[in-house]
N, C-alpha and C positions, 0 to 999 in steps of 0.2 A: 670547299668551305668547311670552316669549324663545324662541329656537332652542336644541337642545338643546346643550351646551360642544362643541369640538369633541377628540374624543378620536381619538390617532391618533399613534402616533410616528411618527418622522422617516422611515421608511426605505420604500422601494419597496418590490416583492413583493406577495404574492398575500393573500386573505385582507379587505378592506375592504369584499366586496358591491356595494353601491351609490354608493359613497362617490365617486367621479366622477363621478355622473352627476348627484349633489345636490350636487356644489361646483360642479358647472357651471350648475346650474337658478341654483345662490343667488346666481354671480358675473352670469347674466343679466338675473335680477330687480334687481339691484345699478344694473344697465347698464341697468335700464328705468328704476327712478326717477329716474335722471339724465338723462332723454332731453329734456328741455327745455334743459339746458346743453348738450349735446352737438349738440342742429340749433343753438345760438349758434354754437357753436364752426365751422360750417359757414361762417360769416358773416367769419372771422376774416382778419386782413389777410395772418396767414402760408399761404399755399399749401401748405405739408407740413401744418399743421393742419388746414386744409379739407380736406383727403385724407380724412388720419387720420377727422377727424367723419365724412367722408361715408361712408366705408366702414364705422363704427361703425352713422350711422343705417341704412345698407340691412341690417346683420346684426339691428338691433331692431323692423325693419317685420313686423309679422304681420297675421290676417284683421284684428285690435281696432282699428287702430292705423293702417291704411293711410289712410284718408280725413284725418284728419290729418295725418301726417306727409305725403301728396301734398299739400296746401295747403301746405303750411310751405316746404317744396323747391321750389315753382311759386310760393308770392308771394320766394323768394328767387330763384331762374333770373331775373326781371326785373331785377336789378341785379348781378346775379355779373358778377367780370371775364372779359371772354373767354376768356383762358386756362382758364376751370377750368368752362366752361360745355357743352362737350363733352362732359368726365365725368357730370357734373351732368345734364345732359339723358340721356345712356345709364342712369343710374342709375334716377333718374323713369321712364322709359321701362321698363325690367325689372320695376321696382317692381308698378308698373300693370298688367302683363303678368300681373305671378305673383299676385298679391294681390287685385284685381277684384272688388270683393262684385259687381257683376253687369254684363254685359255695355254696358249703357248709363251707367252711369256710368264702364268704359272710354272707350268714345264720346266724352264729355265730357273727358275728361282728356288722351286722343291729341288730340281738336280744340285745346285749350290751352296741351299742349305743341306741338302744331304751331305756333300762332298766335306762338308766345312766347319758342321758344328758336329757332325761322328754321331759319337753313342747318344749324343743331348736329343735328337730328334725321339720324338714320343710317339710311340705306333700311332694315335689317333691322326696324328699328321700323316705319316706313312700310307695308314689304311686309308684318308681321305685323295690323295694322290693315286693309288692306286683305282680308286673307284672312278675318277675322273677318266684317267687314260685307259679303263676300260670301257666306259661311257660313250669316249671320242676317240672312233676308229679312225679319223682323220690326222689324229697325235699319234696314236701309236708306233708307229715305226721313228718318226721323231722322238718321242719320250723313250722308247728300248735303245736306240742309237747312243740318244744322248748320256742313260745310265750305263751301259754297255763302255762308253768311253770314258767313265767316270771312274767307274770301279776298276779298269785294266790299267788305268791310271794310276790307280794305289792300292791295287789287289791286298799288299803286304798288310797295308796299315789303314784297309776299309773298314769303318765298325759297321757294326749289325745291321742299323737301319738301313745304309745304302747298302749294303750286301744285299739284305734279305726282300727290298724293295727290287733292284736290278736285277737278282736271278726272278722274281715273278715274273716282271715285264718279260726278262728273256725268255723263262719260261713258256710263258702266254704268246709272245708275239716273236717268238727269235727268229722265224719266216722270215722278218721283214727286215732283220737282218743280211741274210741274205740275196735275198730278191728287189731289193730298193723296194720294196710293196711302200703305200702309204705314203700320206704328204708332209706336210711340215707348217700348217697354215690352214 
């Protein structure tokens, strides 16, 4: 069924209930179903619009919605101009942070953006991955594997952050290298 009209004159003041809180729900819903134009718009050749999208897609990222919109933002970080791949990677990066249906598919996503966006990763993301995988000894041999195959992957042309994040892990956990120690889940 239609929404109900909306009735409401013109003026501020007290008195409407809830009525902010249901024109913000309905301008968000508004701003979901448009979320497929809005990650294009990310793509776009003006810089103030790529802004603009990207800080639109991180306010529509929730639990629903993260694992897609992280794809969408990681198959585009592979060809963003540098200029705007800083942001872009800080953004992913927080995204992943806050949003994580589970600890291992972090894992996957930090190893990717490390692999992907190079030097753009910013220690605060680094050190924040690093503290997780030290956290959950259930990852570790998972997360050292997985950096371990990342970095002998492109030894030549690894920047800093995946380097300097994958020799800790190896450093800290390279046993489980090794020894299969450690799970994956």
């Amino acid at each position: 069924p239609p929404p109900p009209p909306h009735r409401g004159g013109g003026g501020g003041g007290g008195g409407g209930g809830d009525r902010g809180e249901r024109g913000a729900n309905d301008a968000h819903q508004a701003v979901q179903r448009h979320r497929a134009t809005i990650v294009e718009c990310v793509k776009d050749t003006d810089i103030s619009i790529r802004r603009r999208a990207l800080e639109l897609v991180y306010s529509l990222v929730n639990e629903n919605n993260i694992r897609t919109l992280t794809k969408e933002l990681l198959d585009y970080l592979s060809v963003a101009d540098q200029e705007f791949k800083e942001d872009l990677t800080a953004k992913i990066c927080m995204l992943i942070q806050r949003f994580s249906p589970d600890r291992k598919w972090y894992v996957d996503q930090m190893v990717q953006v490390l692999s992907q966006a190079g030097a753009n990763v910013r220690e605060e993301a680094c050190r924040a991955f690093i503290v997780l995988v030290t956290n959950t000894p259930n990852l570790q041999a998972y997360a050292t594997r997985a950096l371990y195959r990342t970095l002998a992957a492109s030894v030549d042309a690894a920047a800093p952050p995946l380097t300097l994040t994958a020799l800790w892990c190896i450093g800290e956990f390279g046993e489980m290298l090794l020894g299969g120690g450690g799970g994956g889940g």
